[in-house]
Structures are given as structure tokens and as C-alpha cells.
C-alpha positions as CSV (number, residue, x, y, z in Angstrom):
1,X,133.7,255.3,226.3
2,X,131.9,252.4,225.2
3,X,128.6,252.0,224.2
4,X,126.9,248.2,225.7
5,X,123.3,247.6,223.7
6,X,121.1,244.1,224.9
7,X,118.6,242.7,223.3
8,X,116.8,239.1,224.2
9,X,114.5,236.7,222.9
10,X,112.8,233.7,224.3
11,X,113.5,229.9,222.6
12,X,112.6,226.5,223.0
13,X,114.6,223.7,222.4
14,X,112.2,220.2,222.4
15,X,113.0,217.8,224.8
16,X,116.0,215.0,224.2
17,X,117.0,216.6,221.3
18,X,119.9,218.5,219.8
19,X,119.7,222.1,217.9
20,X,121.4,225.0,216.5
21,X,120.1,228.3,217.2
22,X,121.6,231.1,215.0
23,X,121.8,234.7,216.0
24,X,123.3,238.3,215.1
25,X,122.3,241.6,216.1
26,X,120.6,242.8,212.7
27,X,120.0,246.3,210.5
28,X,122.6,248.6,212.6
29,X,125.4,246.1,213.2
30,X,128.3,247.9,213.4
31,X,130.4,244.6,212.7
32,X,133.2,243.6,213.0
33,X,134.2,246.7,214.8
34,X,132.0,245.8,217.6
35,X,132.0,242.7,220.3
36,X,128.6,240.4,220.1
37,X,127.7,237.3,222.3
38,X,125.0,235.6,223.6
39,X,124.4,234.0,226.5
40,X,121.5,231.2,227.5
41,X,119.3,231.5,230.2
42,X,117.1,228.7,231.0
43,X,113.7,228.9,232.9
44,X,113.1,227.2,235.7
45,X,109.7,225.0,235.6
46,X,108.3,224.8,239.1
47,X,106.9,221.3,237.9
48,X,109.7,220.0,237.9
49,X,111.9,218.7,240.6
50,X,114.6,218.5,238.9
51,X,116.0,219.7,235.5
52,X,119.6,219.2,233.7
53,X,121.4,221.7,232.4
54,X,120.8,222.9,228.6
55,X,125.1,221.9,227.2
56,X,126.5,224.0,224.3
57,X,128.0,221.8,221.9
58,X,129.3,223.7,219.3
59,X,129.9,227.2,218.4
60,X,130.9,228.9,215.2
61,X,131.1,232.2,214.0
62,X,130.9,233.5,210.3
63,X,130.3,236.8,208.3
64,X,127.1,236.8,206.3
65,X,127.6,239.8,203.8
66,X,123.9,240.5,203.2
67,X,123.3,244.4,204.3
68,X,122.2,244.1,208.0
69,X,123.4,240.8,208.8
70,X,127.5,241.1,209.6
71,X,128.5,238.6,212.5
72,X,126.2,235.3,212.9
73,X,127.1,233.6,215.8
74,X,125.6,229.7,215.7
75,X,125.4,228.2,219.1
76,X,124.1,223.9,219.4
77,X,122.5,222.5,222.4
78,X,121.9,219.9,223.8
79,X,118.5,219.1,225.8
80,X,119.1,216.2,228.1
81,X,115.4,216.3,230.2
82,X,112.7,214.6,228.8
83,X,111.0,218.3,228.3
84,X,111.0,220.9,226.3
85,X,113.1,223.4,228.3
86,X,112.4,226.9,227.5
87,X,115.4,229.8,228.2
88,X,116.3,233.6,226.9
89,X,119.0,234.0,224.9
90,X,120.6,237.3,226.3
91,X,122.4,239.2,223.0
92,X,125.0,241.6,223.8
93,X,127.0,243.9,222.0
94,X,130.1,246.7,222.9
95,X,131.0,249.1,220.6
């Protein structure tokens, strides 16, 4: 059976802008025999009527060979509002 692990963190991307965020699950990776992803999870801001979604606008994975690294995943967004936009990015891996 498969073990499922999660992790999170909260980010903030500034508001208008564009940025990559890089992650990877750290010291007990059991890359690449293992499947990692995040996913993004904006907050809502209550004041705010109205907010646009974060987009992803690229994505790339590599292998960083330094001992605890293994699969980096690189993920860009896009911040459309004219706010910074915090959100949790939601790391999962199955192994």
C-alpha cells in the first residue's frame, strides 16, 4: 500500500507581478521513486469584492543532486489584482 505524506507552506506573491516559486520535499526524499506535486491555494481577503485568480504560467521539473534535494518542481504565477494575494502551497507526495 502506499504511503501519502503533506506538507504546506504559506507564500505571497506581490500584486501585478510575475514569480517563480521553487519547491521539493527536502532531507528524506525518496526521489524519483516517489510522486511529488503541489498545488496552490489562494486566500480569500474579505476586503475584497472581488479577486482574480493566481494563473500558473510555467512549470518545470529538474533533479538537483545535492543530498536532500532530489525532485525540484518550479511553478510561475501570475498575479493579475492590484494586491498582493496570499495562498498555501499544498506539497504532496506518494510513495
Amino acid at each position: 500500500m502506499a504511503n501519502i505524506d503533506h506538507k504546506q507552506g504559506t507564500y505571497t506573491i506581490a500584486a501585478n507581478s510575475s514569480q517563480a516559486f521553487t519547491f521539493w520535499w527536502g532531507r528524506d526524499s525518496k526521489a524519483p521513486n516517489e510522486f511529488f506535486d503541489v498545488s496552490i491555494a489562494p486566500h480569500f481577503d474579505n476586503s475584497r469584492s472581488a479577486m482574480e485568480p493566481l494563473l500558473e504560467t510555467g512549470r518545470s521539473v529538474t533533479w538537483d543532486h545535492r543530498p536532500g534535494v532530489g525532485v525540484v518542481l518550479e511553478l510561475t504565477l501570475q498575479n493579475r489584482n492590484g494586491f498582493a494575494v496570499k495562498f498555501e502551497a499544498n506539497h504532496v507526495r506518494i510513495y
